[in-house]
N, C-alpha and C positions, 0 to 999 in steps of 0.2 A: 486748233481743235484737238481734243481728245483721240488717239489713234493705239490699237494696240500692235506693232509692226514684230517680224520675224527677225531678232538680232543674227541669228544665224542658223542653219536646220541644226536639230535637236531635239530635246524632250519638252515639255510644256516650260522649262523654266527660260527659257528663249524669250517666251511670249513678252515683249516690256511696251510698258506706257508713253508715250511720245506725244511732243507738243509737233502737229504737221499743220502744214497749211492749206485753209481750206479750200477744196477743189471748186473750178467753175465748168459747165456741163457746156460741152462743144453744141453744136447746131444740132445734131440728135439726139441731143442728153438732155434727162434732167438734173437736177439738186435735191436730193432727198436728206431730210433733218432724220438721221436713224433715231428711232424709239425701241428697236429690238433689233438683234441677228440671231440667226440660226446658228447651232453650232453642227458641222455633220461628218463623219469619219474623212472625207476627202480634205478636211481642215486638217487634221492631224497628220494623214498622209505629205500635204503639202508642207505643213513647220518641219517636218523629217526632211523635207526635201524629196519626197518617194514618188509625189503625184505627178502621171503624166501628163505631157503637155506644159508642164513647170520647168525652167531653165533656173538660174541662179532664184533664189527667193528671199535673198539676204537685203530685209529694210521692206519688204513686200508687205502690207496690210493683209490677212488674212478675213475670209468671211462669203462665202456663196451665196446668199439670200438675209434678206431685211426686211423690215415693217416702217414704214414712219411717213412723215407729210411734205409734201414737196415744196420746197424754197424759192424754187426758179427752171424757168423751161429754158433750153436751146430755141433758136429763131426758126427751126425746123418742124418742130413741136405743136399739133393742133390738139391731139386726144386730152392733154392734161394740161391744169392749171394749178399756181401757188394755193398750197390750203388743201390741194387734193391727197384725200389717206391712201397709200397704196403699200403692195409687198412686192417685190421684186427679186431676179436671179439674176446676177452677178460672178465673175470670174474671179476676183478677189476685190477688197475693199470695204466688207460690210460691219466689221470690227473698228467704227470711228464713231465720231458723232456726224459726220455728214459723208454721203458718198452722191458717187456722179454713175448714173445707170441710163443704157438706150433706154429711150422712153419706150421702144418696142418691147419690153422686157419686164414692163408693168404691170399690173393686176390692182384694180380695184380691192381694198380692204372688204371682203364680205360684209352685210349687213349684221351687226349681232356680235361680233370676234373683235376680241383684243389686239393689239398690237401683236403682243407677246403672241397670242394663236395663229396670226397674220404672219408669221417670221417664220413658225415654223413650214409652211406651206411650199411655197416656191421650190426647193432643191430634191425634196422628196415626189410633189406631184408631178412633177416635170419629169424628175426619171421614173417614178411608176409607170406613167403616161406613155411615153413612150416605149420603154421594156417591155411593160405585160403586155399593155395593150397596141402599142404599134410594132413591132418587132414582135411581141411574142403571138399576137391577134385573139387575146384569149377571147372567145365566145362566150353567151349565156350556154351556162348548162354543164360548161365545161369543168375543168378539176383542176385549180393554179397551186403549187406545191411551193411555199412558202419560206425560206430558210432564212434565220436568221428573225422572227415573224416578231420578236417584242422590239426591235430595233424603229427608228425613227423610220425607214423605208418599209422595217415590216410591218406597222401599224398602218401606215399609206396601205398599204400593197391589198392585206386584209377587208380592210372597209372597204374601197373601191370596187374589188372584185364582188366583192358579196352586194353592194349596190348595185352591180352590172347585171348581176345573174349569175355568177359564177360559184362554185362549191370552194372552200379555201381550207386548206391542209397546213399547218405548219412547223416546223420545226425550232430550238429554244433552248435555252440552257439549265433551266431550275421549272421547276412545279410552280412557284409564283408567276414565273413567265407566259408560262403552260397558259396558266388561268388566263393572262391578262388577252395574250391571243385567242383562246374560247369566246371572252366574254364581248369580245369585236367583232367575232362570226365566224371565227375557224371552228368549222365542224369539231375537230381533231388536232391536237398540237404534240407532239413526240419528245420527250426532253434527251435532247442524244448524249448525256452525260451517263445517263439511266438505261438507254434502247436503244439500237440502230435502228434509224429511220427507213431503212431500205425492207428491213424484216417485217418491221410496224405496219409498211403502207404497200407491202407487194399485192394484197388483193387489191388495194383503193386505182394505185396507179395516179397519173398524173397526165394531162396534156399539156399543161403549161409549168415550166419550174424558174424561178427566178432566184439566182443562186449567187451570193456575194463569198461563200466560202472557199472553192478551190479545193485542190488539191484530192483527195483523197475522196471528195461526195462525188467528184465527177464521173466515174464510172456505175458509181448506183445511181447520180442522178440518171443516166443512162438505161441503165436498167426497169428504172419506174417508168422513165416514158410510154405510152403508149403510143400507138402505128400515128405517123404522121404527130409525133409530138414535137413541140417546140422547148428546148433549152436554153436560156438567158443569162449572160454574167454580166453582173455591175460591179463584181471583184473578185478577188481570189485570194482571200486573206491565208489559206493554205497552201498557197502555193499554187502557181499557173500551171503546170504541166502534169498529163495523164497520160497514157496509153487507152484508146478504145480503138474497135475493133468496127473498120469500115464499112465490111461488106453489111455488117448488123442494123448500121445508120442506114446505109442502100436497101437494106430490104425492107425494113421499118418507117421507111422513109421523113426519119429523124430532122430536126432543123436544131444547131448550133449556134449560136447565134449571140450579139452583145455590144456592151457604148460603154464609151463616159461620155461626161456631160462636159464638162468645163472647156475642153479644146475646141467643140463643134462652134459653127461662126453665128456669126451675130445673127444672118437670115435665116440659118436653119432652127435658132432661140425663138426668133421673133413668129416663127411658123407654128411652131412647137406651144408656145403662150397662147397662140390665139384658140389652138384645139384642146388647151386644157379651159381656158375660160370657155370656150363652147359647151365641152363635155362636163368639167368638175366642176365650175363653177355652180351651175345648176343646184349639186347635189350638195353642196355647201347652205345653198338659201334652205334646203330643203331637211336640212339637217340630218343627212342619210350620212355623213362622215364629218368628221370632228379631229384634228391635229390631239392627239393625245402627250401634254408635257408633264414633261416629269420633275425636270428644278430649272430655275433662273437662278443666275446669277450675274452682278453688276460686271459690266466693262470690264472694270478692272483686275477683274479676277477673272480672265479667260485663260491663265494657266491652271485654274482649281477646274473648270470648266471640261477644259481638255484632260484633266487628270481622269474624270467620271467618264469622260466616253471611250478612254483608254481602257478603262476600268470593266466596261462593258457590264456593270450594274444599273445601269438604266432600263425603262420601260417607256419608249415613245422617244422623245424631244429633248434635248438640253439647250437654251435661248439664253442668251446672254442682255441684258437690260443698259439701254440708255441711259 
């Protein structure tokens, strides 16, 4: 089969084509024939070699979530059969033409959605899901501050909240982006190239902030919280480390707080699945949130792929095609 593997950590020119052989799925696996992958920054972290919970990655297939139809169950396996459409979340391997995934870790293809819209779901719901709303607890009513909001997790993050009930703020690089976050349901989106955000939103405030930046927003993120706010990191592309001031979290009674995805185990995934198909799933039939992508492109070109999300000119999703 078709596989794109990690020749060595490095920059997208790593990424090469490879004839591998095709996997057979142990007693709790399925065989899923991939018809899409999602492509998402923890893919590029990883070909760098940077993601944690990655040891050597050299020959590693890369790819966190897919779309496609299943080939074959493990003996373990009753939810699913040969023929069934599903998307799935994956620690690596989604970048082939066939991958082998717990069948715990499956999601029925919505009713209505492509392949390609199905791919992109799995690595973004799953950490929204968790973040905002299990760790961070946002409420209806409440105010989720947004960073990073035209990003494949900021589009997640926007539509979910605003289907919940919640008010969604966001932050963004360009006036185009601006828009694109507006037009999904942020009240407000801030282009910090233009504004500091901390200036922009000190009356608004925030109770929830989900922050993939690092470095240098962390103390204004700090500053916007309100009493009893919650703080979220799913990265720190500026850099991990701040200075804030304790007693201010203690009187404020501030919460800190944050994951990846990829290292947690297979039952805490398969937990994690079942409470977004309880909760998002719904809202999917119901068309209250929509995977927003932005380009495909074939398999084989999952170094052009990776160039665009390095690139950080996208809006939504970048899916790589079977």
């Amino acid at each position: 089969m078709n596989a794109i593997a990690i020749a060595r950590p490095g920059g997208p020119e790593v990424l090469q084509l490879r004839q591998e052989e095709q996997p057979a799925p142990a007693p709790h696996e399925v065989l899923i024939r991939v018809q899409a992958a999602g492509v998402n920054r923890p893919d590029v972290l990883l070909r760098q070699g940077k993601y944690g919970g990655a040891d050597d990655v050299t020959g590693l297939v890369p790819g966190l979530e897919l779309a496609g139809t299943i080939e074959a169950v493990g003996s373990e396996v009753a939810r699913w059969q040969p023929g069934d459409a599903v998307c799935a979340l994956l620690t690596a391997g989604a970048y082939a033409d066939y991958a082998v995934v717990d069948a715990r870790h499956c999601l029925p293809v919505p009713a209505g959605y492509t392949m390609t819209e199905a791919a992109a779901l799995p690595e973004t719901v799953f950490t929204v899901w968790h973040n905002v709303f299990q760790r961070g607890q946002l409420q209806p009513g409440e105010t989720l501050l947004v960073h990073g909001g035209s990003s494949g997790i900021g589009t997640t993050a926007i539509q979910l909240a605003v289907a919940l009930g919640a008010t969604v703020v966001a932050t963004a690089g360009s006036a185009e982006k601006c828009r694109a976050c507006e037009k999904l349901g942020a009240t407000r989106c801030i282009n910090y190239k233009d504004e500091d955000f901390e200036a922009a939103l000190r009356e608004t405030g925030a109770d929830v902030i989900l922050d993939m930046i690092g470095g240098d927003y962390i103390p204004k993120n700090l500053n916007l919280l309100k009493d009893d706010g919650r703080l979220v990191f799913i990265n720190a592309m500026r850099g991990a480390k701040a200075e804030f001031n304790a007693l201010d979290i203690m009187r404020r009674r501030l919460t800190i707080t944050g994951s990846t995805l990829r290292p947690r185990s297979s039952d805490f995934k398969a937990a994690l699945a079942a409470e977004v198909e309880k909760h998002v799933w719904p809202l999917l039939a119901a068309g209250r949130f929509r995977p927003v992508i932005y380009r495909t492109f074939p398999l084989v070109e999952a170094a052009a792929a990776h160039q665009l999300m390095e690139s950080s000119e996208h809006i939504g999703k970048i899916v790589l095609v079977c």
